[in-house]
PyMOL Python script that loads the backbone (N, CA, C, O; Angstrom):
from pymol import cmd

cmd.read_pdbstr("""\
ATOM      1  N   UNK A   1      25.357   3.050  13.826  1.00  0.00           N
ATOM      2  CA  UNK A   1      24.502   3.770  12.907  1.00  0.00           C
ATOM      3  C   UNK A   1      23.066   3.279  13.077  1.00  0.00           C
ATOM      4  O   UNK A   1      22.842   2.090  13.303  1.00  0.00           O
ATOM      5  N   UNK A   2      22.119   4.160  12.973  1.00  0.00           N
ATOM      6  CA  UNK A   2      20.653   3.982  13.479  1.00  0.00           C
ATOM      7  C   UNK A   2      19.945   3.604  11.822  1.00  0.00           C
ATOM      8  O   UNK A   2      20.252   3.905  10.668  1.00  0.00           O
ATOM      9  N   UNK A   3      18.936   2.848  12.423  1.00  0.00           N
ATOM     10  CA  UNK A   3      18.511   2.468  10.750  1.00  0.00           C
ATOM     11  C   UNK A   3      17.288   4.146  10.216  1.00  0.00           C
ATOM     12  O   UNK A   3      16.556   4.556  11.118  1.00  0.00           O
ATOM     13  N   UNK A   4      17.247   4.641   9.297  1.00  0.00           N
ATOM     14  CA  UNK A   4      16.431   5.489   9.247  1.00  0.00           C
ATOM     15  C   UNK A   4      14.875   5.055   9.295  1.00  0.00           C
ATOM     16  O   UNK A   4      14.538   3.937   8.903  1.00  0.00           O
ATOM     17  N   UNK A   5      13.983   5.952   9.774  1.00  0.00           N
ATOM     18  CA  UNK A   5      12.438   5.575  10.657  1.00  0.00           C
ATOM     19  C   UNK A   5      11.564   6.911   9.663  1.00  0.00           C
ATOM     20  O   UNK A   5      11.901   8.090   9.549  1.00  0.00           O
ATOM     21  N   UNK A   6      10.402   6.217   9.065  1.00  0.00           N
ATOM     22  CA  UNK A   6       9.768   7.307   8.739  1.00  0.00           C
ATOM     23  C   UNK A   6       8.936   7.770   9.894  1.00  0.00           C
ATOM     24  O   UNK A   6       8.460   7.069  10.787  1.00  0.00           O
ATOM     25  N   UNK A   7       8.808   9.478   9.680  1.00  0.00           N
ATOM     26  CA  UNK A   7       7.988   9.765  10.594  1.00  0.00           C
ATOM     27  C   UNK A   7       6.397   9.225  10.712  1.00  0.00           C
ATOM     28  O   UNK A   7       5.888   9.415  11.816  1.00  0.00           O
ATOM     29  N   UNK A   8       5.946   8.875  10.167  1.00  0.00           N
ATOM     30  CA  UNK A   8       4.397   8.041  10.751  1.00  0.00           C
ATOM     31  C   UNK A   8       4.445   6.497  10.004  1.00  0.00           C
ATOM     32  O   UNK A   8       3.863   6.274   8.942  1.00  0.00           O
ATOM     33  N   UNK A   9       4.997   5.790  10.520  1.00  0.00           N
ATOM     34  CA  UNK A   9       5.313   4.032  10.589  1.00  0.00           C
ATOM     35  C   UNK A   9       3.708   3.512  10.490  1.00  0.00           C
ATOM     36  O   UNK A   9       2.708   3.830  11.134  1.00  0.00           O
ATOM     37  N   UNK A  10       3.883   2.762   9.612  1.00  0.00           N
ATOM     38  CA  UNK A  10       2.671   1.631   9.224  1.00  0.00           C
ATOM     39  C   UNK A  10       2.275   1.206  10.222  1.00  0.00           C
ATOM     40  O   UNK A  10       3.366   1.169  10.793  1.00  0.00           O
ATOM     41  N   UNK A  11       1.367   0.716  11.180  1.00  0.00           N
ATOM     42  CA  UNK A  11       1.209  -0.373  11.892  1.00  0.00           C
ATOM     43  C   UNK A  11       0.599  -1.630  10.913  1.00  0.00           C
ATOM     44  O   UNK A  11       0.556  -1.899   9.713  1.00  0.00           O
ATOM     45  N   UNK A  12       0.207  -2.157  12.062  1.00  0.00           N
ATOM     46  CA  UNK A  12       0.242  -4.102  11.008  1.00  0.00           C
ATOM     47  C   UNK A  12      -1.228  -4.065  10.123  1.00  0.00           C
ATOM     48  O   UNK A  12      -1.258  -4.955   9.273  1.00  0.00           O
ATOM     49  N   UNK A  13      -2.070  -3.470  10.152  1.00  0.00           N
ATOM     50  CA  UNK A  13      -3.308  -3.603   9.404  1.00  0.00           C
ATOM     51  C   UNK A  13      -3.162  -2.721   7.934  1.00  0.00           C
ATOM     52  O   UNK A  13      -3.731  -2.854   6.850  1.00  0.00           O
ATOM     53  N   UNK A  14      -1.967  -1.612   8.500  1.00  0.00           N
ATOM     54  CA  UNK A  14      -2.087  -0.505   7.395  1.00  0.00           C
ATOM     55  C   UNK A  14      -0.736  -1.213   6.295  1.00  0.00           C
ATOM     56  O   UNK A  14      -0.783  -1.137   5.067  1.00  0.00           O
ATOM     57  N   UNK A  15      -0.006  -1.640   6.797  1.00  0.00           N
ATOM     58  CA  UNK A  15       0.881  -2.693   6.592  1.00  0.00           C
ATOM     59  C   UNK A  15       0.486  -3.763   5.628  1.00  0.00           C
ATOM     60  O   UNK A  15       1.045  -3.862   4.535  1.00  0.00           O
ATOM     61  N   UNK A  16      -0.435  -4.537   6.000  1.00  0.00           N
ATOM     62  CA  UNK A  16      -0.901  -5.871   5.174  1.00  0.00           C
ATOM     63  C   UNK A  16      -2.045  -5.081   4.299  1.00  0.00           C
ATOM     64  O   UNK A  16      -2.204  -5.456   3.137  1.00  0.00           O
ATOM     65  N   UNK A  17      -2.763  -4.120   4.749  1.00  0.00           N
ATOM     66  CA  UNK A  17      -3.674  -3.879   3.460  1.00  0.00           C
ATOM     67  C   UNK A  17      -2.758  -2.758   2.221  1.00  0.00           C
ATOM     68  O   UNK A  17      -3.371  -2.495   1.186  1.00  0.00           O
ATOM     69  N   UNK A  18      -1.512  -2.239   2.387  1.00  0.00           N
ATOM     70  CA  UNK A  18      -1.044  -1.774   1.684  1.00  0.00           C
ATOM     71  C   UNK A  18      -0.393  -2.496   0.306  1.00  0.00           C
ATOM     72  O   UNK A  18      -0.373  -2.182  -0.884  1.00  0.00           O
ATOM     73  N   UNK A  19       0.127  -3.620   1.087  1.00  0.00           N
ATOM     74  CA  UNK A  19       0.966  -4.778   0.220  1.00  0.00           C
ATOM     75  C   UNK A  19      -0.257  -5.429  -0.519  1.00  0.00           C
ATOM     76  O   UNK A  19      -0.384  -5.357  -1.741  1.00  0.00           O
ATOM     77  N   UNK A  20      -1.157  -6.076   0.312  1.00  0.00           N
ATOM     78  CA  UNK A  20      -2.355  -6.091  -0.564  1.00  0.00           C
ATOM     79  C   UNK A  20      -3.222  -5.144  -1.555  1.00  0.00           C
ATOM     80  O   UNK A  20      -4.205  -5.551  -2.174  1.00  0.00           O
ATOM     81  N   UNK A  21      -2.816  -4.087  -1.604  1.00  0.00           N
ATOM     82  CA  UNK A  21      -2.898  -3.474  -2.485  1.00  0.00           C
ATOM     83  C   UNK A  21      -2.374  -3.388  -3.966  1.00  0.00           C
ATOM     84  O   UNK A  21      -2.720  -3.322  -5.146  1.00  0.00           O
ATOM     85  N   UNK A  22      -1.222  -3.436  -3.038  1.00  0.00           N
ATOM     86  CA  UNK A  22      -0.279  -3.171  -4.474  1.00  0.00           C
ATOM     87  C   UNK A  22      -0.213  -4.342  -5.227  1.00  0.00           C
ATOM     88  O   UNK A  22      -0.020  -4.344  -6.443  1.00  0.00           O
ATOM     89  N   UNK A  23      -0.367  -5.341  -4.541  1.00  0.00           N
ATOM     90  CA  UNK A  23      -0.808  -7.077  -5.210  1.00  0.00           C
ATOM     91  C   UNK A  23      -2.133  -7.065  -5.966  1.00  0.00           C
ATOM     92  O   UNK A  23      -2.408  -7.829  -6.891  1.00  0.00           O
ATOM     93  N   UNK A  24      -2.828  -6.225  -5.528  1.00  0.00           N
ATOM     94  CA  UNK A  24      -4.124  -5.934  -6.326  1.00  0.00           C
ATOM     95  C   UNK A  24      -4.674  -7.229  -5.400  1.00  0.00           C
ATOM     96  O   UNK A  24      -4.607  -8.143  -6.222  1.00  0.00           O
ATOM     97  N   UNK A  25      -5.081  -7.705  -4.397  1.00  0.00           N
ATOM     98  CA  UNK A  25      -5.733  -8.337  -3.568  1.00  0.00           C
ATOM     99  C   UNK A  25      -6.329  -8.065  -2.689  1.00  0.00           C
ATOM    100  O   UNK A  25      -5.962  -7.018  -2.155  1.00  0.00           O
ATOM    101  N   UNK A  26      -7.549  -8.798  -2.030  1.00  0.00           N
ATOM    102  CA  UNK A  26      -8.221  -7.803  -0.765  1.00  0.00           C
ATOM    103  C   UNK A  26      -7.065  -8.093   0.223  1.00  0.00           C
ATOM    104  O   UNK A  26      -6.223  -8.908  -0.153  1.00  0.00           O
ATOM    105  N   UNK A  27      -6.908  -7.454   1.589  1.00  0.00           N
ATOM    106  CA  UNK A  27      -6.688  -7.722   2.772  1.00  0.00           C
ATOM    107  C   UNK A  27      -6.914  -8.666   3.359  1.00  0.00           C
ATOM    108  O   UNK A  27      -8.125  -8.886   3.358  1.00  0.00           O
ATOM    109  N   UNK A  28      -6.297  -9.454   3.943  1.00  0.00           N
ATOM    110  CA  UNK A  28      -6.916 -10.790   4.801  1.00  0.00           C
ATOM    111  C   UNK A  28      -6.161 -11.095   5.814  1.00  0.00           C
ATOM    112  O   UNK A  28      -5.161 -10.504   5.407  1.00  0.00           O
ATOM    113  N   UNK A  29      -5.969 -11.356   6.393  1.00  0.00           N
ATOM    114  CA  UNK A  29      -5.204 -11.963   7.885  1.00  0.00           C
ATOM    115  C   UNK A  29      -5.956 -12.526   9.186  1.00  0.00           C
ATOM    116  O   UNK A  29      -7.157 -12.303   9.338  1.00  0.00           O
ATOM    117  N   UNK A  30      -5.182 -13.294  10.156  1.00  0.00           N
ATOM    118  CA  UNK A  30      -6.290 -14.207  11.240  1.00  0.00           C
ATOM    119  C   UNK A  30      -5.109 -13.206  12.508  1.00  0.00           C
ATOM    120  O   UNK A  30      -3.943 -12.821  12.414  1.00  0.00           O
ATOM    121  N   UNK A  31      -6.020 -13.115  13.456  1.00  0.00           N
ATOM    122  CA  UNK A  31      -5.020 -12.868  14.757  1.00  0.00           C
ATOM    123  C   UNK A  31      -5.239 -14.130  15.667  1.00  0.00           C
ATOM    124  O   UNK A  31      -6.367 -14.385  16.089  1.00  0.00           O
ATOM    125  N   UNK A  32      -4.470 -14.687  15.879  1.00  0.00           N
ATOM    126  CA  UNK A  32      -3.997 -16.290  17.037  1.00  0.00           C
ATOM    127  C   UNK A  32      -3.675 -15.490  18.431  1.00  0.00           C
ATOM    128  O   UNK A  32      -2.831 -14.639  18.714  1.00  0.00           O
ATOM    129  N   UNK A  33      -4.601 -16.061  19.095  1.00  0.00           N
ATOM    130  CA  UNK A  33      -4.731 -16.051  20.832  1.00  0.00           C
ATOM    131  C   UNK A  33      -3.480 -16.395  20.835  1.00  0.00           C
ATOM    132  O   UNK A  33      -2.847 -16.732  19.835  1.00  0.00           O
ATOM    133  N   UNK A  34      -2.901 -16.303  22.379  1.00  0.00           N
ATOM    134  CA  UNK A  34      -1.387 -16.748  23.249  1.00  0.00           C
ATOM    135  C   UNK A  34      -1.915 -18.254  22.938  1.00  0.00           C
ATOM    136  O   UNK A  34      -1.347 -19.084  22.228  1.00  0.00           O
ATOM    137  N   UNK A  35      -2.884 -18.373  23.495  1.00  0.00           N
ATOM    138  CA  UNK A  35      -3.002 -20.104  23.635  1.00  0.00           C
ATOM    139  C   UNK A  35      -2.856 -20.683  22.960  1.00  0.00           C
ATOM    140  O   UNK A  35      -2.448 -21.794  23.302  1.00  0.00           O
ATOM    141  N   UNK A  36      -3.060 -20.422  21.485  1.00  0.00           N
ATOM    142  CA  UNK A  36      -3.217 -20.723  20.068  1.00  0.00           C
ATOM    143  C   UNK A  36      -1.704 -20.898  19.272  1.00  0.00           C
ATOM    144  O   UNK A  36      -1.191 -21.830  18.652  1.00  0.00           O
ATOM    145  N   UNK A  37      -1.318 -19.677  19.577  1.00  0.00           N
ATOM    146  CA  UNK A  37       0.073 -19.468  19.528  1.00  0.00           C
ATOM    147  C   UNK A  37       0.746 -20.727  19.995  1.00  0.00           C
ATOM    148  O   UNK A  37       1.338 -21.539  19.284  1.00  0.00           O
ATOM    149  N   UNK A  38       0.588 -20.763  21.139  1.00  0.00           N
ATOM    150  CA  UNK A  38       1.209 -22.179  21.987  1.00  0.00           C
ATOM    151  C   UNK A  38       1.192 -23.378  21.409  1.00  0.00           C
ATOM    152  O   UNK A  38       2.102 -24.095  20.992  1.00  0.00           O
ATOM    153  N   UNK A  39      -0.043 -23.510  21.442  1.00  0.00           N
ATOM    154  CA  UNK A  39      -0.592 -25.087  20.655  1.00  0.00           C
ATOM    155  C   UNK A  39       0.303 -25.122  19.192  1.00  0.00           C
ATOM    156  O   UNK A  39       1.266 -25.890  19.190  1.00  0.00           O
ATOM    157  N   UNK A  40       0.092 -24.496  18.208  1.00  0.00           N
ATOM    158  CA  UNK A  40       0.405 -24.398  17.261  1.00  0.00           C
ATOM    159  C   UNK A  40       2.169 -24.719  17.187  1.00  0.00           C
ATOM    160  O   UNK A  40       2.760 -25.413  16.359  1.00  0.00           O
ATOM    161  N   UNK A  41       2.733 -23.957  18.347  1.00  0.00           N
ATOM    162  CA  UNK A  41       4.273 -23.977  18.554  1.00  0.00           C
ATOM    163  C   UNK A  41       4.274 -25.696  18.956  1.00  0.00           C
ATOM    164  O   UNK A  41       5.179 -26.316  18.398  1.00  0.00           O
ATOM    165  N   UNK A  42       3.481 -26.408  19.740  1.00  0.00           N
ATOM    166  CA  UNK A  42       4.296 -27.873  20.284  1.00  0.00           C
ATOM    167  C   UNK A  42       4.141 -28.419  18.607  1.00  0.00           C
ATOM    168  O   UNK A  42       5.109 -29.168  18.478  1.00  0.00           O
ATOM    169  N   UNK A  43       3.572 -28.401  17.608  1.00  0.00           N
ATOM    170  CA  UNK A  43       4.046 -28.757  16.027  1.00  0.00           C
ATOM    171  C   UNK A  43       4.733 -28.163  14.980  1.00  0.00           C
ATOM    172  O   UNK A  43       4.821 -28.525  13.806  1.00  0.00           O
ATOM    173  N   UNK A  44       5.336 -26.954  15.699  1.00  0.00           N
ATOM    174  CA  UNK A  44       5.946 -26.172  14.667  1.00  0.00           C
ATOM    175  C   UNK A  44       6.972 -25.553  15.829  1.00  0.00           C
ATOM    176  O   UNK A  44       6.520 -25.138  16.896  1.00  0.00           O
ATOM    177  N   UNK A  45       8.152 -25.536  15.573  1.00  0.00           N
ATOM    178  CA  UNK A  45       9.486 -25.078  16.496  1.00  0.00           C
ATOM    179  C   UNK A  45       9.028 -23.265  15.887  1.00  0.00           C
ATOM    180  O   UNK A  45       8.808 -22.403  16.738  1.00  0.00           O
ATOM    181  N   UNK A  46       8.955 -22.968  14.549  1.00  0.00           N
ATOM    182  CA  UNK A  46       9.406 -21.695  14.047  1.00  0.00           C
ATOM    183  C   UNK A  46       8.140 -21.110  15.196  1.00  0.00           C
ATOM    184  O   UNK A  46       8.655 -20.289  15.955  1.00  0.00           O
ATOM    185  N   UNK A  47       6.559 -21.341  15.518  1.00  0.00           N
ATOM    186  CA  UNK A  47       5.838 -20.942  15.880  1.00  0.00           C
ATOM    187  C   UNK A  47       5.930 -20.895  17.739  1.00  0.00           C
ATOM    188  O   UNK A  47       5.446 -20.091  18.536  1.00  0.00           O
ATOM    189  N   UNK A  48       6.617 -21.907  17.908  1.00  0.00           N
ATOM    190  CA  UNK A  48       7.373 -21.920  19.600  1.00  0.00           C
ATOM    191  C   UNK A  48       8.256 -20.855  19.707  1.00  0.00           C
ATOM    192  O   UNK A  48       8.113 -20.270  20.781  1.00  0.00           O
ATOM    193  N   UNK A  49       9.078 -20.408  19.022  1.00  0.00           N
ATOM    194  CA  UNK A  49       9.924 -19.898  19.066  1.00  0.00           C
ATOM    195  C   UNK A  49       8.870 -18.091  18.659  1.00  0.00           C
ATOM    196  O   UNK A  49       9.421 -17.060  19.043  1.00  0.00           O
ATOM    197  N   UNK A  50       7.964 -18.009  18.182  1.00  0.00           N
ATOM    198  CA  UNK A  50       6.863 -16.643  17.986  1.00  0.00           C
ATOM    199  C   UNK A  50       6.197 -16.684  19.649  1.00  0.00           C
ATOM    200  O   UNK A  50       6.160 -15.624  20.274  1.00  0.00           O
ATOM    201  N   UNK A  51       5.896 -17.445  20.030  1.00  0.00           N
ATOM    202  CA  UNK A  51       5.402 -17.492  21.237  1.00  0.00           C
ATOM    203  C   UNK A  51       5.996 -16.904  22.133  1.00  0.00           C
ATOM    204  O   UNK A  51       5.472 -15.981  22.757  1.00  0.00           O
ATOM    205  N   UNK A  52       7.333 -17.382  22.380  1.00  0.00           N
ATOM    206  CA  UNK A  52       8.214 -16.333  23.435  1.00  0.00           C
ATOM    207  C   UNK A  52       9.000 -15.217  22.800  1.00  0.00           C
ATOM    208  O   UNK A  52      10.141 -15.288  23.259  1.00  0.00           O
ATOM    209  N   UNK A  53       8.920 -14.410  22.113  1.00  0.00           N
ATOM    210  CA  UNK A  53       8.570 -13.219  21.424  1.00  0.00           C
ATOM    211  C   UNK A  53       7.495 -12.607  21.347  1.00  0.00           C
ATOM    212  O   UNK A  53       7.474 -11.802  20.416  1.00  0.00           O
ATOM    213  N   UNK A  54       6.255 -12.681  22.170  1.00  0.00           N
ATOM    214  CA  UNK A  54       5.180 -12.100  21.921  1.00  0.00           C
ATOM    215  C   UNK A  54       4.705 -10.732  22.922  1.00  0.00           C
ATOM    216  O   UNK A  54       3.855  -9.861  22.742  1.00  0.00           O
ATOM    217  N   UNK A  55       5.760 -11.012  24.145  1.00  0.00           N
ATOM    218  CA  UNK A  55       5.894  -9.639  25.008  1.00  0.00           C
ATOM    219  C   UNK A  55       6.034  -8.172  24.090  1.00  0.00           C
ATOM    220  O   UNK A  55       5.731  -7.029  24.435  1.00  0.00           O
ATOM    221  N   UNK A  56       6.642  -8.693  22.724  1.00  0.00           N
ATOM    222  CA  UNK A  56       7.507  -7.645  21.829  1.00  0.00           C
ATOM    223  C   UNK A  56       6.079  -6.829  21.290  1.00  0.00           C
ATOM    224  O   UNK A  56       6.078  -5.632  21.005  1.00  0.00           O
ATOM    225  N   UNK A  57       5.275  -7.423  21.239  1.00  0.00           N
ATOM    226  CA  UNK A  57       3.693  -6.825  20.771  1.00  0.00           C
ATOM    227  C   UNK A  57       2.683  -6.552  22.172  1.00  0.00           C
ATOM    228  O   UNK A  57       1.487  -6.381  21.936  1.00  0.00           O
ATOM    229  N   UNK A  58       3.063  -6.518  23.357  1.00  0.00           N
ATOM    230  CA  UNK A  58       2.013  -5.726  23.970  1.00  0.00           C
ATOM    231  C   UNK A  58       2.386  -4.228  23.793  1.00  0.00           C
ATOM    232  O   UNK A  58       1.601  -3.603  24.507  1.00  0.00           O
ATOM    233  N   UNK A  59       3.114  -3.489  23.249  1.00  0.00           N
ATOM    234  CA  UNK A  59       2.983  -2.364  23.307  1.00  0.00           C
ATOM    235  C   UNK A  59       3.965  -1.936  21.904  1.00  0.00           C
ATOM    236  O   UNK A  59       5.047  -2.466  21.656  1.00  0.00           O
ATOM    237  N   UNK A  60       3.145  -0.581  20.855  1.00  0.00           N
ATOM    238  CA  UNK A  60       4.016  -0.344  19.616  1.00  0.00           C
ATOM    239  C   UNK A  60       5.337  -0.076  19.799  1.00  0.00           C
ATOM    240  O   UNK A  60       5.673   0.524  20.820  1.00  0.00           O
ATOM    241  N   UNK A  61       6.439  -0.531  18.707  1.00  0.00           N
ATOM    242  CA  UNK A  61       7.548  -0.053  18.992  1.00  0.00           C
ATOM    243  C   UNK A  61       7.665   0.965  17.846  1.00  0.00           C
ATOM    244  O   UNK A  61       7.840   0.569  16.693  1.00  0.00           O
ATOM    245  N   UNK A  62       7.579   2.176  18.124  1.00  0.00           N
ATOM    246  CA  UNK A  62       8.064   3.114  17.444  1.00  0.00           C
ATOM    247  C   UNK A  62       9.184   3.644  17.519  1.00  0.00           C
ATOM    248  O   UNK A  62       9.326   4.372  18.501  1.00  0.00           O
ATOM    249  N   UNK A  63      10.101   3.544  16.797  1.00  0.00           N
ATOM    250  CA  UNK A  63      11.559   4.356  16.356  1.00  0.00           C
ATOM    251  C   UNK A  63      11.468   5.846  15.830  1.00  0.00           C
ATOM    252  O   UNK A  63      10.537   6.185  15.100  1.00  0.00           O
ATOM    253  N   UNK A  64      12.561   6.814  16.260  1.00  0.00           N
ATOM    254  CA  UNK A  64      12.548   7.937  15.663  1.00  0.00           C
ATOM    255  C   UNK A  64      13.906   8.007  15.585  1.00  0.00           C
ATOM    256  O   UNK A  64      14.611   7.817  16.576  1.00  0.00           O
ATOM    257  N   UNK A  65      14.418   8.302  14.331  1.00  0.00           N
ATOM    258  CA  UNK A  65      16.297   8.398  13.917  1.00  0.00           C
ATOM    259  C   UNK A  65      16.061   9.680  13.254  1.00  0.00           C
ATOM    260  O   UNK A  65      16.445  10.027  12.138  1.00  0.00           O
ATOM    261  N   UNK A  66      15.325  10.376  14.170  1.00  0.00           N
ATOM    262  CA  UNK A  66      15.368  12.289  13.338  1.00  0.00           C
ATOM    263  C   UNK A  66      16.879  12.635  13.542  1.00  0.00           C
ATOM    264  O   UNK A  66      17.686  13.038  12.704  1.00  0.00           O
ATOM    265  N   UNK A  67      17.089  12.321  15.141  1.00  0.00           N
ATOM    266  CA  UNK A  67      18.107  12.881  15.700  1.00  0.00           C
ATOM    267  C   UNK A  67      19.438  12.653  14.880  1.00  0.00           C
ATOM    268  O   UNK A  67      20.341  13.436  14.583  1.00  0.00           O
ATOM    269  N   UNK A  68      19.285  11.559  14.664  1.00  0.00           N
ATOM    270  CA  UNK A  68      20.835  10.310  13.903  1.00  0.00           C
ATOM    271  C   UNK A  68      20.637  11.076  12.442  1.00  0.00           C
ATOM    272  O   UNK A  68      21.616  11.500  11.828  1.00  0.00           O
ATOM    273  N   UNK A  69      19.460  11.195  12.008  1.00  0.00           N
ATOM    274  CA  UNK A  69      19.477  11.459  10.720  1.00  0.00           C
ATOM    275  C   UNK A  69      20.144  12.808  10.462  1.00  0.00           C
ATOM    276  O   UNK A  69      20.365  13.045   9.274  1.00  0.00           O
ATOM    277  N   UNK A  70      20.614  14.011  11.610  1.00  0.00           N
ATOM    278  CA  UNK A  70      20.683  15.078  10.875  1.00  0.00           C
ATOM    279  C   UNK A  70      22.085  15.252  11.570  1.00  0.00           C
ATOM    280  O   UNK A  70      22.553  16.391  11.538  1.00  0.00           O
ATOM    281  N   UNK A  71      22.916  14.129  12.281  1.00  0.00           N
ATOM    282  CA  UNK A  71      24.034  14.311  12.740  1.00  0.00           C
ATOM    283  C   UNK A  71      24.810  13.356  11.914  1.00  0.00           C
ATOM    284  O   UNK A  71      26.034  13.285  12.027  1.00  0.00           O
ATOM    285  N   UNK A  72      23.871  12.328  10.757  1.00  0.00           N
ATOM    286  CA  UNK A  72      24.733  11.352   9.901  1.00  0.00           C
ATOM    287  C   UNK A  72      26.068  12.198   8.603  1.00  0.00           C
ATOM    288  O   UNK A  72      25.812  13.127   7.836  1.00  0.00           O
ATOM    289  N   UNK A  73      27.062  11.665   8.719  1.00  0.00           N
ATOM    290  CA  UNK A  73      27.441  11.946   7.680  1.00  0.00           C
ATOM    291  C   UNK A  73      26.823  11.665   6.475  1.00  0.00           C
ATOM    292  O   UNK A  73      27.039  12.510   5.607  1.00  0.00           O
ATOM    293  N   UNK A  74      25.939  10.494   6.076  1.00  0.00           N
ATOM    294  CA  UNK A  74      25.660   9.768   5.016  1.00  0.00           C
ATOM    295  C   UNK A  74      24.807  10.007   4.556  1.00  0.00           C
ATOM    296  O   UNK A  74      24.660   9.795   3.352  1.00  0.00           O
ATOM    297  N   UNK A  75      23.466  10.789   5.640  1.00  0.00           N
ATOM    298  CA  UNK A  75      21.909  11.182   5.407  1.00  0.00           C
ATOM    299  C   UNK A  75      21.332  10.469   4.832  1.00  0.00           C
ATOM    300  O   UNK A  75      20.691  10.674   3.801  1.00  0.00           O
ATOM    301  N   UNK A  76      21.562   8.881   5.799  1.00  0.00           N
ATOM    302  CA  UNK A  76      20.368   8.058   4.995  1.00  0.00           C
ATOM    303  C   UNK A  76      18.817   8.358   5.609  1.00  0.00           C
ATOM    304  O   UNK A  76      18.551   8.699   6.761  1.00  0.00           O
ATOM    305  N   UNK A  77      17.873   8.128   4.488  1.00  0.00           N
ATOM    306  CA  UNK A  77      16.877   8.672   4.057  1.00  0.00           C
ATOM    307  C   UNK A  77      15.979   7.021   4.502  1.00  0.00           C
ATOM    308  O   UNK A  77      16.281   5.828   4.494  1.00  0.00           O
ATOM    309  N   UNK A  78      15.258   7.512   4.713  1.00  0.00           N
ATOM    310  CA  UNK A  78      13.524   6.154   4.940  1.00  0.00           C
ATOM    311  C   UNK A  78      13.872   5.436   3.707  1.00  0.00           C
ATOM    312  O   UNK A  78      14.898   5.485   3.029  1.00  0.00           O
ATOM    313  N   UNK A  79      12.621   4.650   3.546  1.00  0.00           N
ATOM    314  CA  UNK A  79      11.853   4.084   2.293  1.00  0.00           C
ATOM    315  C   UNK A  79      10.148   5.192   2.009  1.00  0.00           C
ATOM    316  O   UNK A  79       9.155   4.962   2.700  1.00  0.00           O
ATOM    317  N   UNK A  80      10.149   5.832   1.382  1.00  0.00           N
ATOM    318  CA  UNK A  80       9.090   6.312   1.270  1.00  0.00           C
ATOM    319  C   UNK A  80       8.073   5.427   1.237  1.00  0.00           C
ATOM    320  O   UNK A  80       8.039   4.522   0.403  1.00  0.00           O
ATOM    321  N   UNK A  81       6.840   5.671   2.450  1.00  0.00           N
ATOM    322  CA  UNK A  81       5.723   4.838   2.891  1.00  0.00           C
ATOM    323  C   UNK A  81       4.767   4.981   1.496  1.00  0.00           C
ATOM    324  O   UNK A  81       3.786   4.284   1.757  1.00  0.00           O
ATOM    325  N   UNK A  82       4.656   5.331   0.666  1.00  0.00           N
ATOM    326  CA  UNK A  82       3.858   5.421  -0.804  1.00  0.00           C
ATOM    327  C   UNK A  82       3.665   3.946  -1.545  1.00  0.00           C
ATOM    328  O   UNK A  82       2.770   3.529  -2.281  1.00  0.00           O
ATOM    329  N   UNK A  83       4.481   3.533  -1.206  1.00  0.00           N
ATOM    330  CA  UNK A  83       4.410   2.157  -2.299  1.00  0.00           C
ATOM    331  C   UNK A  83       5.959   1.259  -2.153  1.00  0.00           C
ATOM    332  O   UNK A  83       6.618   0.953  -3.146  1.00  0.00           O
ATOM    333  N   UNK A  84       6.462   0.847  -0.419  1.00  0.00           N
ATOM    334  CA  UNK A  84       7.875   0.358  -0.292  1.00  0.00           C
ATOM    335  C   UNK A  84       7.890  -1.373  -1.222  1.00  0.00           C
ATOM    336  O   UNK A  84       8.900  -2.078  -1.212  1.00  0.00           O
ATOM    337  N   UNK A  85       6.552  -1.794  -1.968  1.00  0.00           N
ATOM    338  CA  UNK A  85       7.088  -3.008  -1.827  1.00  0.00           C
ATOM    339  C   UNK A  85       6.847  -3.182  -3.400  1.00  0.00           C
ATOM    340  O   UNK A  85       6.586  -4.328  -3.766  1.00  0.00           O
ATOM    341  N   UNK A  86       6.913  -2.023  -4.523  1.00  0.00           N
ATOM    342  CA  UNK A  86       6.806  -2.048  -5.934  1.00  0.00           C
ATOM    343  C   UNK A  86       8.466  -2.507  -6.633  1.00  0.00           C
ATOM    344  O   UNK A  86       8.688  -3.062  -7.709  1.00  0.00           O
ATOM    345  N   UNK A  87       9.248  -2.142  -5.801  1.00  0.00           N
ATOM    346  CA  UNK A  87      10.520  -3.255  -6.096  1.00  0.00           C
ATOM    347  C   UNK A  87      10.532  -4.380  -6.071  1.00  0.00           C
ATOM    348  O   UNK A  87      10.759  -4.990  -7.116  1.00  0.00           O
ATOM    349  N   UNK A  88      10.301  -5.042  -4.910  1.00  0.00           N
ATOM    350  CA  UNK A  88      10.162  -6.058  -4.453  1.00  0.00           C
ATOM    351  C   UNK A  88       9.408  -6.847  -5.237  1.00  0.00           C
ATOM    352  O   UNK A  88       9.811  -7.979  -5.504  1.00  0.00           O
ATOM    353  N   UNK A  89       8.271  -6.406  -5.699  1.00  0.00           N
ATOM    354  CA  UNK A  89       6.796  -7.361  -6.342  1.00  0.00           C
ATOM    355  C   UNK A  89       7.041  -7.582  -7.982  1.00  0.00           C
ATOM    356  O   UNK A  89       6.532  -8.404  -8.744  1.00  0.00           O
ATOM    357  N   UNK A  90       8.252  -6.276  -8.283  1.00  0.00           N
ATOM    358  CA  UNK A  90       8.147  -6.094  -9.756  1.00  0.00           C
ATOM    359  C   UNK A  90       9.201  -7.133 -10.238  1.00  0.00           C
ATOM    360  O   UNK A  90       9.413  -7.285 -11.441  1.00  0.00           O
TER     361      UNK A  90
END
""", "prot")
cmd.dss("prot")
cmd.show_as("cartoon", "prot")
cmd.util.cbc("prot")
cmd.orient("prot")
């Protein structure tokens, strides 16, 4: 079973300023060079271990489960992109 995909997916800026939104906070985030990445990983295993995972971000991964969605018995449905993290926060 395919996980359901909304048709136009957040990327990471629209992503963090959304949640920051709904937190009622500005936006903020740093982007870390490979090298940086690296360094950071020989003191932190969790951040070594982001490092060789980082092929996964030269290019978007976009999903589409239109197809799955209309051959599911179950018709699972997205998270509507409006506000996914007002559960979560509340």
């Amino acid at each position: 079973m395919d996980l359901p995909t909304t048709p136009n997916p957040l990327v990471g800026k629209e992503f963090i300023a959304s949640a920051a939104k709904e937190m009622g906070l500005p936006p903020k985030y740093r982007v870390l060079s490979r090298p940086m990445v690296r360094i950071f990983g020989w003191f932190n295993p969790m951040v070594g271990e982001v490092y060789e995972m980082l092929y996964q971000n030269d290019a978007p991964y976009l999903f589409d489960s239109s197809n799955s969605r209309e051959l599911s018995v179950l018709r699972e449905r997205p998270t509507p992109r409006d506000s996914p993290y007002s559960r979560v926060l509340s």
